[in-house]
PyMOL Python script that loads the backbone (N, CA, C, O; Angstrom):
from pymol import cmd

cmd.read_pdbstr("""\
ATOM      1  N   UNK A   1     -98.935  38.338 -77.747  1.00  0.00           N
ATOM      2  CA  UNK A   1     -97.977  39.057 -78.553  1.00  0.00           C
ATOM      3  C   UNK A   1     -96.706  38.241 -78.736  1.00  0.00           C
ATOM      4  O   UNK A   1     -96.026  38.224 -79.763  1.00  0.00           O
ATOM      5  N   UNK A   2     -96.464  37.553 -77.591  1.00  0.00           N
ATOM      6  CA  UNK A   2     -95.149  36.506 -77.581  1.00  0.00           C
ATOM      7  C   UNK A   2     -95.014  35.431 -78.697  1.00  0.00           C
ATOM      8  O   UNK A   2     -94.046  34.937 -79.275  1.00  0.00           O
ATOM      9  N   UNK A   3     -96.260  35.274 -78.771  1.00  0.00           N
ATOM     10  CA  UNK A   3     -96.570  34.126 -79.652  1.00  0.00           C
ATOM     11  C   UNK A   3     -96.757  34.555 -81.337  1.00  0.00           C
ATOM     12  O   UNK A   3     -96.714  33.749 -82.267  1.00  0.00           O
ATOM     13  N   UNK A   4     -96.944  35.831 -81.437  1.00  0.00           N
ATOM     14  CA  UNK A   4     -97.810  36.206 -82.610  1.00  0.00           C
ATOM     15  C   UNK A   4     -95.509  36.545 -83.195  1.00  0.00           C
ATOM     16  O   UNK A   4     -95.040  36.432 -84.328  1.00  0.00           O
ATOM     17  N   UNK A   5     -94.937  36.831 -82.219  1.00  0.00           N
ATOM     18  CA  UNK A   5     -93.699  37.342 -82.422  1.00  0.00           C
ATOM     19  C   UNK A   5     -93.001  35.923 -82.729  1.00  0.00           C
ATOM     20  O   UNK A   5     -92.077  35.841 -83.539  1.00  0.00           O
ATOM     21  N   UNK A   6     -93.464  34.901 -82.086  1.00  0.00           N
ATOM     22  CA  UNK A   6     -92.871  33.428 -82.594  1.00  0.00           C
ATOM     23  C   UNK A   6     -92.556  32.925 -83.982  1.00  0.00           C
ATOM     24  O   UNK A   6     -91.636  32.242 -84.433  1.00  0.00           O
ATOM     25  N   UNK A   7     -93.831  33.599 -84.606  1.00  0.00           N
ATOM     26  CA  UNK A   7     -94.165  33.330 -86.194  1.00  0.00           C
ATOM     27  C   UNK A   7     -93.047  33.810 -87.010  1.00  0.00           C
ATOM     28  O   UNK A   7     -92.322  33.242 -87.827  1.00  0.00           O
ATOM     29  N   UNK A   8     -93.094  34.793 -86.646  1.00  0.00           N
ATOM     30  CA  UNK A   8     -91.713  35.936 -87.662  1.00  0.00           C
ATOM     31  C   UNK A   8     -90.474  35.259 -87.004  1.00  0.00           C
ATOM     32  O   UNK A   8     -89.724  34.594 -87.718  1.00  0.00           O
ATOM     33  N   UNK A   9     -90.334  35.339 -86.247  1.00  0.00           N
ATOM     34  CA  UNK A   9     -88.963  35.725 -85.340  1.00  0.00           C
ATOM     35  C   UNK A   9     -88.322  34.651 -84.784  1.00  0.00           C
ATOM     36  O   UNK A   9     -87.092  34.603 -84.833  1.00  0.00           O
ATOM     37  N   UNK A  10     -89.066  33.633 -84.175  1.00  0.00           N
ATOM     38  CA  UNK A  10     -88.715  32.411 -83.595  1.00  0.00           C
ATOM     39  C   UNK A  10     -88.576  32.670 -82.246  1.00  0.00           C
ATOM     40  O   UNK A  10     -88.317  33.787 -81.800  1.00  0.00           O
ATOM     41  N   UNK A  11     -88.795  31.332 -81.352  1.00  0.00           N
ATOM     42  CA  UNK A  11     -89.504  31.147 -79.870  1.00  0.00           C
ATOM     43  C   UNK A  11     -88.151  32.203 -79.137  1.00  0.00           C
ATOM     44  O   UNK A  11     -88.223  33.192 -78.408  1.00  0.00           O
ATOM     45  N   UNK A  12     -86.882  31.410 -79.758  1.00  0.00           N
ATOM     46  CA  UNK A  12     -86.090  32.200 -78.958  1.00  0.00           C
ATOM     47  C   UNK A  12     -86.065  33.776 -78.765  1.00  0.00           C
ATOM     48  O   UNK A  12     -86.111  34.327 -77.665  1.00  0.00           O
ATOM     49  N   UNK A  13     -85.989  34.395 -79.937  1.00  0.00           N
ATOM     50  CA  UNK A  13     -86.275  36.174 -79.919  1.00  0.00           C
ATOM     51  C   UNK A  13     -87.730  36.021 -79.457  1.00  0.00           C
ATOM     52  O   UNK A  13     -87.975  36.189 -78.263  1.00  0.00           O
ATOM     53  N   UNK A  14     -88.498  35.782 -80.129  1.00  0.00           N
ATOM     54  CA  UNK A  14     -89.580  36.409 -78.760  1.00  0.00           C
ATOM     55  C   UNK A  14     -89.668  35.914 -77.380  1.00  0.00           C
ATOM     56  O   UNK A  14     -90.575  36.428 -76.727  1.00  0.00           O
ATOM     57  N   UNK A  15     -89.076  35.198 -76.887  1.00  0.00           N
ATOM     58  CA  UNK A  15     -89.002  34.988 -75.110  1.00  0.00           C
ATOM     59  C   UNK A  15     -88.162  36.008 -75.139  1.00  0.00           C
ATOM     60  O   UNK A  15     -88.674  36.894 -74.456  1.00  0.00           O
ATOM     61  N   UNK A  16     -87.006  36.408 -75.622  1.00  0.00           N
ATOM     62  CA  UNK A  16     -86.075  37.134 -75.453  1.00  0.00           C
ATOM     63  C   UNK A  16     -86.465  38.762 -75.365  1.00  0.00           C
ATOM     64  O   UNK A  16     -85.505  39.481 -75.086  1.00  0.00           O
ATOM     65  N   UNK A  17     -87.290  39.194 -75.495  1.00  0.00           N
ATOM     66  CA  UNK A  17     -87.378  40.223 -76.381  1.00  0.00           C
ATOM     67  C   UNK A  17     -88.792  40.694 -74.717  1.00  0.00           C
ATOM     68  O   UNK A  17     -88.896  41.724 -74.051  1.00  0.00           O
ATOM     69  N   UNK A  18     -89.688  39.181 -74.653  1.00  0.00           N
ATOM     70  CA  UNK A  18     -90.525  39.646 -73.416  1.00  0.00           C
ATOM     71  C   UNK A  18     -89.790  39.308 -72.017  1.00  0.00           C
ATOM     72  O   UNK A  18     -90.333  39.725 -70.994  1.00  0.00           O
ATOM     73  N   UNK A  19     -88.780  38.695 -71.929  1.00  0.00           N
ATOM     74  CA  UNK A  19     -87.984  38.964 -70.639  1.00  0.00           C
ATOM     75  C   UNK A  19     -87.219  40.101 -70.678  1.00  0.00           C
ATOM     76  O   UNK A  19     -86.803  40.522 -69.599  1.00  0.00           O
ATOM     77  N   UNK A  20     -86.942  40.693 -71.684  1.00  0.00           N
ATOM     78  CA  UNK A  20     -86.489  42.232 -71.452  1.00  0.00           C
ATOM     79  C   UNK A  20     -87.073  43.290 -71.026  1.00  0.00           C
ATOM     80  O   UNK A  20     -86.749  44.038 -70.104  1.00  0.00           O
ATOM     81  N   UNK A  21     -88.327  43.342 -72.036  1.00  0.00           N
ATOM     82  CA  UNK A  21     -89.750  44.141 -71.668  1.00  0.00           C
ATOM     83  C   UNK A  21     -89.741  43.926 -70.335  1.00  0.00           C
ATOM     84  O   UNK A  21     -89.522  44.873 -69.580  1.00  0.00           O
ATOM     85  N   UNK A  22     -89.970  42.682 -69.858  1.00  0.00           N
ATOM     86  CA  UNK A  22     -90.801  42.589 -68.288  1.00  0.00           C
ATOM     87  C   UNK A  22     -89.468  42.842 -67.527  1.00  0.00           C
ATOM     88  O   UNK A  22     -89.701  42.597 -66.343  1.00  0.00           O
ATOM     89  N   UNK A  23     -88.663  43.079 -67.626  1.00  0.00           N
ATOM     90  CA  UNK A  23     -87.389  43.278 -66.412  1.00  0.00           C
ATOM     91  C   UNK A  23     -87.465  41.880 -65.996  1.00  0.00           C
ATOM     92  O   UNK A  23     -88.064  41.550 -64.972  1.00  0.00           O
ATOM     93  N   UNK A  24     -86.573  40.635 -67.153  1.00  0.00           N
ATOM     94  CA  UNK A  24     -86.837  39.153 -66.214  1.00  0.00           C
ATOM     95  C   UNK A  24     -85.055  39.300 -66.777  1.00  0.00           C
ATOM     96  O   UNK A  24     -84.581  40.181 -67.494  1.00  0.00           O
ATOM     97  N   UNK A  25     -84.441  38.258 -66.236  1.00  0.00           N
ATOM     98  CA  UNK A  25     -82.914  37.576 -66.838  1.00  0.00           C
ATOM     99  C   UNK A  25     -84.070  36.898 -68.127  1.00  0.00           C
ATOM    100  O   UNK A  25     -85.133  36.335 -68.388  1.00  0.00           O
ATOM    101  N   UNK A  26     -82.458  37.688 -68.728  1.00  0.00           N
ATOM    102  CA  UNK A  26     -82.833  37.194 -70.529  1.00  0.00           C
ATOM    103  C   UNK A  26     -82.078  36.056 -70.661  1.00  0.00           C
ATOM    104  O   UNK A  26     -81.021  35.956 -70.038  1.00  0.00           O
ATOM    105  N   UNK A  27     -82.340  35.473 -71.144  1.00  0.00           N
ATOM    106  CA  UNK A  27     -81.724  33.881 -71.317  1.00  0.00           C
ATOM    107  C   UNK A  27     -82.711  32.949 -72.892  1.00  0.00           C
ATOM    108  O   UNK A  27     -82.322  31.938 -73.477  1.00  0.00           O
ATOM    109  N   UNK A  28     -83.619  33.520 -73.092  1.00  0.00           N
ATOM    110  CA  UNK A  28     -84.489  33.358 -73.979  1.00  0.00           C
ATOM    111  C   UNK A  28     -84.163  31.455 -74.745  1.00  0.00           C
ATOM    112  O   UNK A  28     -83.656  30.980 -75.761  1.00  0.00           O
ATOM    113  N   UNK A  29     -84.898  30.893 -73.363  1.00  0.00           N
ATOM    114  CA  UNK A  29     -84.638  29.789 -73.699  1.00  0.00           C
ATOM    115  C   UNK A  29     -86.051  29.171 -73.294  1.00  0.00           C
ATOM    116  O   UNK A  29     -86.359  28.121 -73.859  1.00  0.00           O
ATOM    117  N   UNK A  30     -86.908  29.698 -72.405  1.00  0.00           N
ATOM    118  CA  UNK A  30     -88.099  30.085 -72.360  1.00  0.00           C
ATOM    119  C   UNK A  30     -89.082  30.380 -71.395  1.00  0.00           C
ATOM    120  O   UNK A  30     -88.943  30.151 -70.193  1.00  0.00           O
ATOM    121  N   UNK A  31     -89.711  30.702 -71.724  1.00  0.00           N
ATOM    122  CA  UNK A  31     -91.441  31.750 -70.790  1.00  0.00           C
ATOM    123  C   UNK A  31     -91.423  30.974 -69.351  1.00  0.00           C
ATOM    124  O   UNK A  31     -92.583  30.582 -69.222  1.00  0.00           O
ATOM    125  N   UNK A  32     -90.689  30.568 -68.228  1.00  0.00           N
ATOM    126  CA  UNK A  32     -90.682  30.175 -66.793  1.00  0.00           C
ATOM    127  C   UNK A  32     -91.416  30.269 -66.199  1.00  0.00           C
ATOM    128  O   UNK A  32     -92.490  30.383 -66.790  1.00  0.00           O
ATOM    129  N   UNK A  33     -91.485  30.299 -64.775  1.00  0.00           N
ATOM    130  CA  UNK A  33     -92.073  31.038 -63.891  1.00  0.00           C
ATOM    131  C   UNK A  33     -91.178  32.360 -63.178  1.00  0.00           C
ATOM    132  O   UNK A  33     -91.537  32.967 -62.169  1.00  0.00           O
ATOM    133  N   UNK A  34     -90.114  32.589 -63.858  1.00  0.00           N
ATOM    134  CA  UNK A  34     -89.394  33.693 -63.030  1.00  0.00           C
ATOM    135  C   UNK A  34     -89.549  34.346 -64.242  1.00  0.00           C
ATOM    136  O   UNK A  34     -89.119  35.459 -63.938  1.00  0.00           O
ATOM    137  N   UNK A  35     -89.952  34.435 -65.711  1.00  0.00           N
ATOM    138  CA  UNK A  35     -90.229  35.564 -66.791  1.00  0.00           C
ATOM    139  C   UNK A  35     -91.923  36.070 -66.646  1.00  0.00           C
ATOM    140  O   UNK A  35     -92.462  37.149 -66.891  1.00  0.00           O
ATOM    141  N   UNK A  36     -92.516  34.630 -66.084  1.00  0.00           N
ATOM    142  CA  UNK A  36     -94.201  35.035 -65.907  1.00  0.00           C
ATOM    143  C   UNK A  36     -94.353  35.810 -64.575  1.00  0.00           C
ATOM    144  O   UNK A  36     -95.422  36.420 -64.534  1.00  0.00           O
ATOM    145  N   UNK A  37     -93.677  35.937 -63.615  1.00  0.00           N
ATOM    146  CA  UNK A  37     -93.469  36.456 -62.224  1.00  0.00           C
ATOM    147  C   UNK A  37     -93.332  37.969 -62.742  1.00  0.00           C
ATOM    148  O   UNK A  37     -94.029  38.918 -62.386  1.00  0.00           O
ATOM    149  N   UNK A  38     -92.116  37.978 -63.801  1.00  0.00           N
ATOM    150  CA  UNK A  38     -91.827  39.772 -64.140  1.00  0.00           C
ATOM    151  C   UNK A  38     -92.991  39.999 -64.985  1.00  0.00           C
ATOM    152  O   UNK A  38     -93.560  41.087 -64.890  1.00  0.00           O
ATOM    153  N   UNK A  39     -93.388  39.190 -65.734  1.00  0.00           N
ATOM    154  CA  UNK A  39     -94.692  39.816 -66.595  1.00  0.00           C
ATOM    155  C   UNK A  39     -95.674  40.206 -65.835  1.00  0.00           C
ATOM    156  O   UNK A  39     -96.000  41.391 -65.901  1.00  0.00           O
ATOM    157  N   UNK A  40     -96.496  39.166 -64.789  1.00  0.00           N
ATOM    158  CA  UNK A  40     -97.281  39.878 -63.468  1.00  0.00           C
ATOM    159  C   UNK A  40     -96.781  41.178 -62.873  1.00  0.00           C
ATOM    160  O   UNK A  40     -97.652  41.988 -62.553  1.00  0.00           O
ATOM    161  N   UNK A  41     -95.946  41.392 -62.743  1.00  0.00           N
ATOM    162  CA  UNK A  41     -95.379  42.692 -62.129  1.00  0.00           C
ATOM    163  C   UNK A  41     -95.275  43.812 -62.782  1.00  0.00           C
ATOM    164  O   UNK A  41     -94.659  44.772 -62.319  1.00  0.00           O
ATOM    165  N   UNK A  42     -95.780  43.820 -63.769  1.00  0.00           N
ATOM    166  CA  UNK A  42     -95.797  45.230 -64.464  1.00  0.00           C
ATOM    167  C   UNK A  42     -97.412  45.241 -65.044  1.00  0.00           C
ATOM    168  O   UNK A  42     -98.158  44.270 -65.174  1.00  0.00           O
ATOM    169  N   UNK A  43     -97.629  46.380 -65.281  1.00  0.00           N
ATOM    170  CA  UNK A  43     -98.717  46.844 -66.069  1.00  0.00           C
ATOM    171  C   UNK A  43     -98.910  46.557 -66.829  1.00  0.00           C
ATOM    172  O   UNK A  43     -97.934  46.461 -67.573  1.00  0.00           O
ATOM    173  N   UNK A  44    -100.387  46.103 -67.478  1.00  0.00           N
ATOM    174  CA  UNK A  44    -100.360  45.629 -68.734  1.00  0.00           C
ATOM    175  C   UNK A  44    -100.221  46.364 -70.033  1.00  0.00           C
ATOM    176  O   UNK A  44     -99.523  45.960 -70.963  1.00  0.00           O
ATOM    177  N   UNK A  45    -101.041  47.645 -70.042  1.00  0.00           N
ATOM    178  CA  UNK A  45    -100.347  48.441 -71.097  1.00  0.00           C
ATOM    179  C   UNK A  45     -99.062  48.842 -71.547  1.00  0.00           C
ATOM    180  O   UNK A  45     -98.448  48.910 -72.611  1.00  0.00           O
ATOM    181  N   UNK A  46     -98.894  49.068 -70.420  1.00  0.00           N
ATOM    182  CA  UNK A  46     -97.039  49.454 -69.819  1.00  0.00           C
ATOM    183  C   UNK A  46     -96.403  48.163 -71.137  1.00  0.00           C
ATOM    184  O   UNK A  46     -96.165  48.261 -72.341  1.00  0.00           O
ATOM    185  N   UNK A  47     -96.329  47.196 -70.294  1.00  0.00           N
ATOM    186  CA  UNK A  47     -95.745  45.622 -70.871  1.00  0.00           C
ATOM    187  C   UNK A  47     -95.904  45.517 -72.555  1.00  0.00           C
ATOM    188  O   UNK A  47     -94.957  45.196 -73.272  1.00  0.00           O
ATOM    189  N   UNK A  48     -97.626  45.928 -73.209  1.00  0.00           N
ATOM    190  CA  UNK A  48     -97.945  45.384 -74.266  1.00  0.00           C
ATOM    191  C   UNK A  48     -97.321  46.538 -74.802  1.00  0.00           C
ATOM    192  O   UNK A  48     -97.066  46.128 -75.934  1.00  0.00           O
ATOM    193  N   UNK A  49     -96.856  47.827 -74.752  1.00  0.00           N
ATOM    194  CA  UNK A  49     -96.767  49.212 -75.602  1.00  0.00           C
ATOM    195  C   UNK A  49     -95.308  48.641 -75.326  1.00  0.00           C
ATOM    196  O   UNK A  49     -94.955  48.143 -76.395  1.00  0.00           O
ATOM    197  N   UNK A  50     -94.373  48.495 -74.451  1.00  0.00           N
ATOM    198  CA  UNK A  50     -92.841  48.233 -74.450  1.00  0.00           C
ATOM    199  C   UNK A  50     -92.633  47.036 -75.386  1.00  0.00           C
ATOM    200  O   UNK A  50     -91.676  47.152 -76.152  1.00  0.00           O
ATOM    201  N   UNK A  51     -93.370  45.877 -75.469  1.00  0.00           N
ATOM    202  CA  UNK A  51     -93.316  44.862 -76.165  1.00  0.00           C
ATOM    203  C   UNK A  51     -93.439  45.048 -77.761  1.00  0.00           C
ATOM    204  O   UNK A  51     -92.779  44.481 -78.632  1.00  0.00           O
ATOM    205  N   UNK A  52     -94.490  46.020 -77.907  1.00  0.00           N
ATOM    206  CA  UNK A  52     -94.470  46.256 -79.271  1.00  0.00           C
ATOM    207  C   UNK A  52     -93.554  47.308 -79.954  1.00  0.00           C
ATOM    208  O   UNK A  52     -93.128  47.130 -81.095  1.00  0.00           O
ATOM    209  N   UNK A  53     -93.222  48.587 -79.098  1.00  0.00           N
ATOM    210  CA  UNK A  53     -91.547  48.885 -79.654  1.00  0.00           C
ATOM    211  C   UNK A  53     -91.226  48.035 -79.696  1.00  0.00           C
ATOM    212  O   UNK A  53     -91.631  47.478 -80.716  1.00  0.00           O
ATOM    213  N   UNK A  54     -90.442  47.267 -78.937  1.00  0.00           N
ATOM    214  CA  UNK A  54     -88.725  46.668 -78.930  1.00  0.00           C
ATOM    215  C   UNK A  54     -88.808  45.806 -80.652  1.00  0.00           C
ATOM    216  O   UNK A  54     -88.025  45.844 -81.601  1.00  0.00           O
ATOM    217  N   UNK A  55     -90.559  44.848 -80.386  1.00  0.00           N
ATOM    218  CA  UNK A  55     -90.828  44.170 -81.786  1.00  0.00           C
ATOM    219  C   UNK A  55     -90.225  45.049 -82.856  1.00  0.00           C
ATOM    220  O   UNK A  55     -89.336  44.617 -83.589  1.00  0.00           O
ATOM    221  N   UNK A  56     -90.708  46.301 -82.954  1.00  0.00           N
ATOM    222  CA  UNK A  56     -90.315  47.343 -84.209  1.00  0.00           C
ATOM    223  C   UNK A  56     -89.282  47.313 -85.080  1.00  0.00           C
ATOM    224  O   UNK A  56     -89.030  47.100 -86.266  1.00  0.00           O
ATOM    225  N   UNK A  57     -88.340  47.859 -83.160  1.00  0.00           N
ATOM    226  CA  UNK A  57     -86.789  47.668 -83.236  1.00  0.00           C
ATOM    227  C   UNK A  57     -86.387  46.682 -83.984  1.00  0.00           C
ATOM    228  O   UNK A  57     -85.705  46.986 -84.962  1.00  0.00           O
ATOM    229  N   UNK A  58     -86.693  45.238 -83.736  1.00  0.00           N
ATOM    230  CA  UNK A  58     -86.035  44.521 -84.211  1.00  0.00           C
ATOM    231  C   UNK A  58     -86.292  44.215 -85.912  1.00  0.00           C
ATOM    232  O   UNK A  58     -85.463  43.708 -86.667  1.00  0.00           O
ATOM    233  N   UNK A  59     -87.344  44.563 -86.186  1.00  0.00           N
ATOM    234  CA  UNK A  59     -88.098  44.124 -87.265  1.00  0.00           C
ATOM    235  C   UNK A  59     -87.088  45.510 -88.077  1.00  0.00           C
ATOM    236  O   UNK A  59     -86.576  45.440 -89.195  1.00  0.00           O
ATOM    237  N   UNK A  60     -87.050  46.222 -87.502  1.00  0.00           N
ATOM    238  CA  UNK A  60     -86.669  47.893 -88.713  1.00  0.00           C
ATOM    239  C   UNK A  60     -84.878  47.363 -88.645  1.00  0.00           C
ATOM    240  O   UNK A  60     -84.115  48.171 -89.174  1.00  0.00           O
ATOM    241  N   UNK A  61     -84.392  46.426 -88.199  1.00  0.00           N
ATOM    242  CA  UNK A  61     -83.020  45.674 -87.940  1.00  0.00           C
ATOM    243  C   UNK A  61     -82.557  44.326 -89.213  1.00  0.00           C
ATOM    244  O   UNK A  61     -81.511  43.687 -89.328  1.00  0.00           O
ATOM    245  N   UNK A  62     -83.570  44.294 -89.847  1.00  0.00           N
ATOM    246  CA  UNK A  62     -83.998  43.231 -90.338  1.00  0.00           C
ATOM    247  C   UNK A  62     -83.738  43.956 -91.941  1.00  0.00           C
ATOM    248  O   UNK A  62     -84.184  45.055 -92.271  1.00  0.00           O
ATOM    249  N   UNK A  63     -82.843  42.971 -92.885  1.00  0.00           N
ATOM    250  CA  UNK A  63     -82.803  43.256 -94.026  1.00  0.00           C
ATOM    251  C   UNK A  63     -83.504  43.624 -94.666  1.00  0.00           C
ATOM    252  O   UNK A  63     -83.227  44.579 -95.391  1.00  0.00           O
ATOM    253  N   UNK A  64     -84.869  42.962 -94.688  1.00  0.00           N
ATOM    254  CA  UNK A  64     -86.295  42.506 -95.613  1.00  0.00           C
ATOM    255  C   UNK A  64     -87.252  44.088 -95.078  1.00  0.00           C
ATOM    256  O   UNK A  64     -88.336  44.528 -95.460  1.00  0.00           O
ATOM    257  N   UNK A  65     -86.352  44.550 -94.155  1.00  0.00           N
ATOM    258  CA  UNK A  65     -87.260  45.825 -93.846  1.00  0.00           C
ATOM    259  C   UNK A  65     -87.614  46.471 -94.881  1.00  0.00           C
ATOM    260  O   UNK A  65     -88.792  46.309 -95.199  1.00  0.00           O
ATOM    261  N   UNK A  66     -86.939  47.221 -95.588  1.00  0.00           N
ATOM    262  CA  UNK A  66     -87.843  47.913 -96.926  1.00  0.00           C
ATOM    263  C   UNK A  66     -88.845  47.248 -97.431  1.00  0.00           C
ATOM    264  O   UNK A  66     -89.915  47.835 -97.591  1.00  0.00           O
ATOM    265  N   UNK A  67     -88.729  46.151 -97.716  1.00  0.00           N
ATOM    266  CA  UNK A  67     -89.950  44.840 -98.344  1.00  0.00           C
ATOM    267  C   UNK A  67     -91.239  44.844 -97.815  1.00  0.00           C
ATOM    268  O   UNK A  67     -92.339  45.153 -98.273  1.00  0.00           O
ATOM    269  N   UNK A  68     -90.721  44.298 -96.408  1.00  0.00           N
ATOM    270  CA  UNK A  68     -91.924  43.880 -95.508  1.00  0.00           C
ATOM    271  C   UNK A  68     -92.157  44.558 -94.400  1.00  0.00           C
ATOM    272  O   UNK A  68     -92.856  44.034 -93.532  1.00  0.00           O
ATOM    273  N   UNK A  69     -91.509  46.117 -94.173  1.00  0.00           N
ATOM    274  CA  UNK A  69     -91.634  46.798 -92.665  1.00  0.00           C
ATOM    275  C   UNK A  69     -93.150  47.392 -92.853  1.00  0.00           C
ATOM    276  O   UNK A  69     -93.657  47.879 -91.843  1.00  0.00           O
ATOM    277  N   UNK A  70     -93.801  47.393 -93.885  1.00  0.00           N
ATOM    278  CA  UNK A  70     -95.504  48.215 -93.557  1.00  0.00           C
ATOM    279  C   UNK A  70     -95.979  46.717 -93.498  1.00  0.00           C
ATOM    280  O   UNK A  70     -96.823  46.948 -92.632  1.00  0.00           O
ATOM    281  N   UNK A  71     -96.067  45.848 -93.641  1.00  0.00           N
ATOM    282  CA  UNK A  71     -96.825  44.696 -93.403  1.00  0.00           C
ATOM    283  C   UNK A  71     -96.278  44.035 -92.148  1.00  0.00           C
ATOM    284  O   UNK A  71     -97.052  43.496 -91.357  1.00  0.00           O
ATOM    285  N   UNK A  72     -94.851  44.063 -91.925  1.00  0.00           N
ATOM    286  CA  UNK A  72     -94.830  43.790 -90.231  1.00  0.00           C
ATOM    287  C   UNK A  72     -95.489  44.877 -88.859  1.00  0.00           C
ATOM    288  O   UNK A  72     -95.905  44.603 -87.733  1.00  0.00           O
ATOM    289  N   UNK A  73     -95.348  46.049 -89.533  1.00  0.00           N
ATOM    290  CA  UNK A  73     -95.420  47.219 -88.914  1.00  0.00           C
ATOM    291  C   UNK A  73     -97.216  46.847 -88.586  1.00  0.00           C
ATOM    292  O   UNK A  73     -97.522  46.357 -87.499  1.00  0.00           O
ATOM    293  N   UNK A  74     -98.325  47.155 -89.688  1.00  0.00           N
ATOM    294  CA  UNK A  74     -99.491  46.743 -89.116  1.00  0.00           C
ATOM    295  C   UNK A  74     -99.879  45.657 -88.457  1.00  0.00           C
ATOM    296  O   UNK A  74    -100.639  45.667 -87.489  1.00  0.00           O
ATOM    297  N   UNK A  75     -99.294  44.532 -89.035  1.00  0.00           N
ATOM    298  CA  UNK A  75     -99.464  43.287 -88.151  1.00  0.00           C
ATOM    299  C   UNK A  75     -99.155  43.656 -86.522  1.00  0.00           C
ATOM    300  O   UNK A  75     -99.943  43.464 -85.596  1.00  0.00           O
ATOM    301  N   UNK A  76     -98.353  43.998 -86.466  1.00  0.00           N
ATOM    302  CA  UNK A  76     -97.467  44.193 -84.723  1.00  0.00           C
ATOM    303  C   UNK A  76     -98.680  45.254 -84.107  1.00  0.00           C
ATOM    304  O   UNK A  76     -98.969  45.128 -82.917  1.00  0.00           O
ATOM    305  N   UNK A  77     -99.405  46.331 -84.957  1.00  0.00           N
ATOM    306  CA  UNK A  77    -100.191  47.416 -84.257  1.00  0.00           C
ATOM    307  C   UNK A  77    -101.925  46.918 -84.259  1.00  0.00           C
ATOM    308  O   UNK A  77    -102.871  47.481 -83.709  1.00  0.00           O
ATOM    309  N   UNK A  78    -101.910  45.651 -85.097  1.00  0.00           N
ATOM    310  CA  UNK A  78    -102.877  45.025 -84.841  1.00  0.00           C
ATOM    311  C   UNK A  78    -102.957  43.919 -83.920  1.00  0.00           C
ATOM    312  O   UNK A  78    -104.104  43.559 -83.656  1.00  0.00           O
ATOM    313  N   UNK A  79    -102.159  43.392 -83.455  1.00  0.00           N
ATOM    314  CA  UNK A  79    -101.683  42.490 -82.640  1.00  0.00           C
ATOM    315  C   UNK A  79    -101.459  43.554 -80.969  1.00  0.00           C
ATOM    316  O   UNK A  79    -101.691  43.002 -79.894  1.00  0.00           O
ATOM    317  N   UNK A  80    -101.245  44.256 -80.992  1.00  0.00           N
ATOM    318  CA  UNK A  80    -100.776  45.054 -80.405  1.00  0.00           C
ATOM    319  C   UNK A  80    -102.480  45.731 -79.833  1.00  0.00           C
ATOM    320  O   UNK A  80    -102.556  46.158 -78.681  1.00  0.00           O
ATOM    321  N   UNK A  81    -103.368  45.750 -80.483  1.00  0.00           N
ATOM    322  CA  UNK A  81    -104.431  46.701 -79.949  1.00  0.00           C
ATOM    323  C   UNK A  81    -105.489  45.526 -79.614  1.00  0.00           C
ATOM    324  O   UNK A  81    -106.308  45.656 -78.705  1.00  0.00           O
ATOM    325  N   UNK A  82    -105.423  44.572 -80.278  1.00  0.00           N
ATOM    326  CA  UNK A  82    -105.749  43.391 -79.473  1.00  0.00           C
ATOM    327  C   UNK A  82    -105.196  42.838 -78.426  1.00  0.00           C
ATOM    328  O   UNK A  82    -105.810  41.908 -77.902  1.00  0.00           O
ATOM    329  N   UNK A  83    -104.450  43.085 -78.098  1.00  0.00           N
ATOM    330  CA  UNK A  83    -103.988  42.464 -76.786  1.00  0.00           C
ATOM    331  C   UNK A  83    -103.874  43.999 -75.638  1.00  0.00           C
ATOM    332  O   UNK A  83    -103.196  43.970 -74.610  1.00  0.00           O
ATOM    333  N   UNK A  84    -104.444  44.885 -75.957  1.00  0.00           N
ATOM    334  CA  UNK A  84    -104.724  45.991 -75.222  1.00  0.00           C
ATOM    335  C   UNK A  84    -105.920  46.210 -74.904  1.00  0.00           C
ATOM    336  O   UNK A  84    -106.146  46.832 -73.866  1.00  0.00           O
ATOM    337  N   UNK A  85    -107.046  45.722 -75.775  1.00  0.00           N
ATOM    338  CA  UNK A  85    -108.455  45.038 -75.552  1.00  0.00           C
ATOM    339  C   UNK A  85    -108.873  43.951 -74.858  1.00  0.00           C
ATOM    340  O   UNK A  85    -109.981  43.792 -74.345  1.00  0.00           O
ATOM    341  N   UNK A  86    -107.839  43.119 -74.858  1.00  0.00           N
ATOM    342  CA  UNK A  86    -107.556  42.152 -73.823  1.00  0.00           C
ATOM    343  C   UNK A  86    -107.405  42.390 -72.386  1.00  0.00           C
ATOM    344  O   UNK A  86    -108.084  41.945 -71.461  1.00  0.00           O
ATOM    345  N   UNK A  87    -106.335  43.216 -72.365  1.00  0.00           N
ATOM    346  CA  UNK A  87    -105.852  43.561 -70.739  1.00  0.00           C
ATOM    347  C   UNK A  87    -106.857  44.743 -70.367  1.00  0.00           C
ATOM    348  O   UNK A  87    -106.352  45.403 -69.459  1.00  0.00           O
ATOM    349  N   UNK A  88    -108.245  45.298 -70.793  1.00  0.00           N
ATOM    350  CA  UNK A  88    -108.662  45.654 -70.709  1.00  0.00           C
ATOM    351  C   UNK A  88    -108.351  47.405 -70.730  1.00  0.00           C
ATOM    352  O   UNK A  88    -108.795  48.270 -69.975  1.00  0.00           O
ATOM    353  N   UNK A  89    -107.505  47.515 -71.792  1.00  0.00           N
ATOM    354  CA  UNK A  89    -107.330  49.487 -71.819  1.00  0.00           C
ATOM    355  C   UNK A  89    -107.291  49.479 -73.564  1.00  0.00           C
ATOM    356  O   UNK A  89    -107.184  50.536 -74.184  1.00  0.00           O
TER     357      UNK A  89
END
""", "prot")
cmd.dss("prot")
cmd.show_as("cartoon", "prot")
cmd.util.cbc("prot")
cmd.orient("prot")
């Protein structure tokens, strides 16, 4: 999801955005071992469903929202249910 958020958003907001999710220091400079430590520590649904709000948030923040918020919006809930198929729920 970090990565799929790279595309739109850039490396910095999405590290930023999953050290918040995971309860890591935001510094969004990038993916460590003290942001992968908080990502282990939480649940994976938990993690991927918080990750894909906050994405929302930021995206419905975003000028181009009227334009492009149903085509970011499915992308993020398809991205989003794949990586929930992943972590196995």
């Amino acid at each position: 999801m970090a990565f799929n958020l790279c595309v739109n958003a850039g490396q910095g907001k999405a590290t930023r955005i999953l050290q918040e999710v995971a309860g890591a220091a935001v510094d969004g400079r990038r993916i460590g071992p003290l942001t992968l430590a908080a990502v282990r520590g939480q649940q994976p649904a938990d993690l991927i469903t918080r990750f894909a709000e906050r994405q929302m948030t930021f995206y419905r923040s975003l000028d181009g929202w009227k334009n492009s918020g149903r085509g970011w919006t499915a992308r993020t809930e398809r991205v989003r249910a794949k990586a929930l198929a992943m972590a196995g729920g």
